[in-house]
N, C-alpha and C positions, 0 to 999 in steps of 0.2 A: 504494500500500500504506500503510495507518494503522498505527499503530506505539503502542500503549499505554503510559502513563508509569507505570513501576512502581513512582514514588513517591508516586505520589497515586490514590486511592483510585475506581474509578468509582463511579455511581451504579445501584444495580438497576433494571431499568425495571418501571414498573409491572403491564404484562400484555406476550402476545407477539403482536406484530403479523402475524406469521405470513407472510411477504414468499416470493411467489414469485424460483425461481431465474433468474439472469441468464442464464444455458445453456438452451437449446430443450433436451427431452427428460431435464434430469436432474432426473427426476422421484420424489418423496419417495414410500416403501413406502406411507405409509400418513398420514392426517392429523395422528398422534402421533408422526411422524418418529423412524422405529425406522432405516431403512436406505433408500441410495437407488440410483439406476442406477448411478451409478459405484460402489459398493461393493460392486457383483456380478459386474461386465461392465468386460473392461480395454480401455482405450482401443487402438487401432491400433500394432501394435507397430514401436518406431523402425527402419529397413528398414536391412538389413546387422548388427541387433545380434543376437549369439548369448550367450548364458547359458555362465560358465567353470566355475561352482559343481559341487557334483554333491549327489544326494539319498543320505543312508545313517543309520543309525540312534544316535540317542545314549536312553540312558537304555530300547532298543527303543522309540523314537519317532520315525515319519520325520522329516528333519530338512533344507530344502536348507544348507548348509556351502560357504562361498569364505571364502579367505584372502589376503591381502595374496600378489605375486608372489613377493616375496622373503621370507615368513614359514616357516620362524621366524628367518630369519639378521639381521632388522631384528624389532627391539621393536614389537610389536602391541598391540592391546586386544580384549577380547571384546565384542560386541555385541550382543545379542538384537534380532532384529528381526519386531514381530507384526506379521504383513499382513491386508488386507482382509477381505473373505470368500470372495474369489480365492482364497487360500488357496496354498502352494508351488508346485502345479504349473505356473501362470501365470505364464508369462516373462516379464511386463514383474514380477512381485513380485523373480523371480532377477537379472531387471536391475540392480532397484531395490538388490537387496543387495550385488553385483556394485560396484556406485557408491560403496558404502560399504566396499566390502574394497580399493578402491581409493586410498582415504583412509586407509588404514593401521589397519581394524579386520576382527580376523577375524570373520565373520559368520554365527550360527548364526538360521535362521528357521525356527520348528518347524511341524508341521501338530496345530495347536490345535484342529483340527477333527475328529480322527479319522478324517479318510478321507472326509469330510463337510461338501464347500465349497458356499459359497451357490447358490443355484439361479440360472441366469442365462435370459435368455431362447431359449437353444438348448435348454433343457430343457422347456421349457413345454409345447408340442407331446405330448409322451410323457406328461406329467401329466395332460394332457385324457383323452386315451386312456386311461387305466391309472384314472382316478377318474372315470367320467360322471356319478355318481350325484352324486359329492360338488359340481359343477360344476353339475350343474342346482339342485341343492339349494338351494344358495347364489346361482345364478345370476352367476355370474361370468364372464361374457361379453367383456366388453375382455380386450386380453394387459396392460396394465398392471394391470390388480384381480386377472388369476388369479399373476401375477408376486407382486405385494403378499400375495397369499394365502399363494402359498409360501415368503417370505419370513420373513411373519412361523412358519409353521411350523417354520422352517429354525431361527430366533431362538428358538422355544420348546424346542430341542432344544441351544442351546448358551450355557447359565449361564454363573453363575463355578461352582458346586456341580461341573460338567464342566471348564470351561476350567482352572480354577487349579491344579488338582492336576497337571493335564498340565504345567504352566509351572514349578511347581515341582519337577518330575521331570526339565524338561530344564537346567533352570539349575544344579541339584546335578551332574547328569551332565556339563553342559558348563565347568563349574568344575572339575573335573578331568580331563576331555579335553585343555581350552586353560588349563590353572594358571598356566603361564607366561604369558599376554596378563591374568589377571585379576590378576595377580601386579604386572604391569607398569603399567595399568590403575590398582590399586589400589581392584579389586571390576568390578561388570559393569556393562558400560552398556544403555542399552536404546531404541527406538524404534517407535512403533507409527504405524498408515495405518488409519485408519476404527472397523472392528471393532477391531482392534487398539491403537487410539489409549485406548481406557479402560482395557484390561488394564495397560496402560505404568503409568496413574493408581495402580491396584489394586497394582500390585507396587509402586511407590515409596511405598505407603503402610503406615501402623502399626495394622494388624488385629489383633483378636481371632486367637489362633492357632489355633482350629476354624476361621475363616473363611479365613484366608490357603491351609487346606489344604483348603478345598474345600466345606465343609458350611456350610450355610444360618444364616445371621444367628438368636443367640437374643434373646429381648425382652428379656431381662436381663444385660448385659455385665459388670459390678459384679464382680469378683475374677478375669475369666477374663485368663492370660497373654498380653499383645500381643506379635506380632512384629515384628521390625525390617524394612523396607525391606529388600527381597532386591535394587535397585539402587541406585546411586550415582549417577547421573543420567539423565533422560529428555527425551525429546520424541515429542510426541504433535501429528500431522498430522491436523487435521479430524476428530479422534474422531467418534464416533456413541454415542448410550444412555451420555452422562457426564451425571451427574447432579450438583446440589448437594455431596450426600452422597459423595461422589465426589473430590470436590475436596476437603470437609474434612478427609478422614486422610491426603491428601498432605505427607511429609516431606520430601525431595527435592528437590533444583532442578529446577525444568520447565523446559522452553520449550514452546511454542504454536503451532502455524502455523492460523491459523482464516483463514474465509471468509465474505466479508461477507454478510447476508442470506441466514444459513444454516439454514434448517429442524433440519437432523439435531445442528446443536450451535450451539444457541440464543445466541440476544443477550444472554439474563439468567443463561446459565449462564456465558460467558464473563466477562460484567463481575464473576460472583459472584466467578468465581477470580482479577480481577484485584484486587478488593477484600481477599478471603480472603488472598492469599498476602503484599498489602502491609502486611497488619495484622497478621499472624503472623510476618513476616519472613521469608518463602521467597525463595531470589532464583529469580526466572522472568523471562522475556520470553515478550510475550503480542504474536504482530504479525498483523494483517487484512488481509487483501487483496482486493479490490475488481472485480469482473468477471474471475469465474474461477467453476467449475461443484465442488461438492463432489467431493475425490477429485483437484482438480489435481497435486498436488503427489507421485501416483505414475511411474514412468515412463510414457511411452505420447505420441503424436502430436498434437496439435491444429494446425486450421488457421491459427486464433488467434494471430498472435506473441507477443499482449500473453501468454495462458494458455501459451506457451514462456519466456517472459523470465521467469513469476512463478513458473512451477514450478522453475527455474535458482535466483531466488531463494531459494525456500523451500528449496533443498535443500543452498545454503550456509548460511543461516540455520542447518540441524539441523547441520549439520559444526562448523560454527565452534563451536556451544552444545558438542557431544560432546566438542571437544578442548580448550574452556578450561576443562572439568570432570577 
């Protein structure tokens, strides 16, 4: 694992070399790496774990919710955590939250989706069926290009214009459900996995306040009211679709868990934020790691010990950042 010096500045690379993944099969939506097979499809889930959480509604927004064993009789924190495009019902995402209510934060993960999680390849089948026309049209014959198709269909259907308003319906909601963890806390923390890894960005930063609620970027920014960072600290696992732009209205401490030779969150996006945050003086840590498949670092099985030992890392790495925040 490479480990980024945060006090020195990388260098942008001049273009993107565009590096196949070290993982057989995890393969990029699409040549402009919008999303990949792990960000749709959860890995094997670890055998004996069951989900403690339960799903109920904050803000009327499904929501899965675990809390620490002993909470509230021991001081918690609140934590928001965005998942992939799995989306709640995927028990390795309840696991993954589960991990974190077990480190002493209660844990709310909302469905950012609307009832509307990524397509995976069990669905593909029923899409052929239900669309020929669209299929021969296009000629989309491989299951990875009709996959990539509905992917990005899936992605044209979930903005921030859609996402943010959800997010900021459940953080208000869940700020006075759990007062007392954000009380203690001292605001909400946050964490995101893929899809989820940008939104982290977008909330810890300082938007335009039509933007932070929902509505589309105007050409002219010049007297509209910014808002503050709705968190107090994040981390953001292998994002997907973080852009430059993306990075610069982060106020925030980040932390980073990227992956080396990664299509879906580029070499020149990372070096951008390692550059951007030393130069503005954000504290982050930005660490890579090296033969691992985008999307390691959710729960889920590999044969790989190296891809068990690194996703253990990474997931101290987000504890440790959450708690000396």
């Amino acid at each position: 694992m490479a480990e980024d010096n945060p006090e020195a500045g990388a260098p942008v690379p001049e273009k993107d070399t565009a590096p196949q993944s070290v993982i057989p099969g995890d393969t990029p939506a699409q040549s402009g790496a919008s999303m990949g097979e792990h960000c749709v499809t959860d890995r094997p889930t670890p055998a004996g774990a069951t989900p403690t959480g339960e799903v109920s509604k904050i803000a009327d927004v499904d929501c899965y919710v675990t809390r620490p064993s002993d909470y509230p009789h021991s001081p918690s924190k609140l934590l928001l955590l965005l998942s992939s495009g799995t989306g709640i019902q995927s028990t390795n995402n309840q696991l993954q939250a589960d991990a974190f209510a077990q480190e002493n934060f209660v844990v709310v993960m909302p469905d950012m989706f609307g009832g509307d999680p990524a397509p995976n390849s069990a669905n593909i089948q029923a899409f052929e069926e239900e669309n020929p026309s669209i299929i021969e049209q296009v000629k989309l014959r491989a299951t990875e290009t009709v996959q990539s198709f509905m992917i990005d269909m899936w992605l044209a259907r979930q903005t921030p214009e859609k996402v943010l308003p959800i997010l900021q319906k459940i953080i208000a909601g869940a700020k006075e459900e759990f007062a007392d963890a954000v009380s203690n806390g001292g605001g909400v923390y946050g964490v995101g996995y893929c899809f989820g890894g940008r939104y982290i960005l977008l909330l810890g930063s300082e938007l335009p306040d039509t933007v932070a609620q929902g509505e589309a970027p105007k050409d002219e920014e010049e007297g509209i009211v910014k808002k503050e960072p709705v968190l107090k600290t994040g981390a953001c696992a292998h994002g997907t679709q973080v852009s430059q732009q993306d990075v610069e209205k982060v106020k925030i401490p980040l932390s980073l868990v990227c992956v080396e030779n990664d299509q879906l969150f580029p070499d020149e996006v990372r070096d951008y934020a390692q550059k951007h945050f030393t130069d503005q003086k954000i504290e982050h840590e930005i660490k890579t790691y090296p033969g691992v498949p985008h999307g390691f670092a959710v729960v889920g099985e590999y044969e790989d010990a190296k891809v068990k030992e690194a996703q253990t890392e990474a997931f101290s790495q987000i504890t440790a950042w959450l708690k000396a925040h």
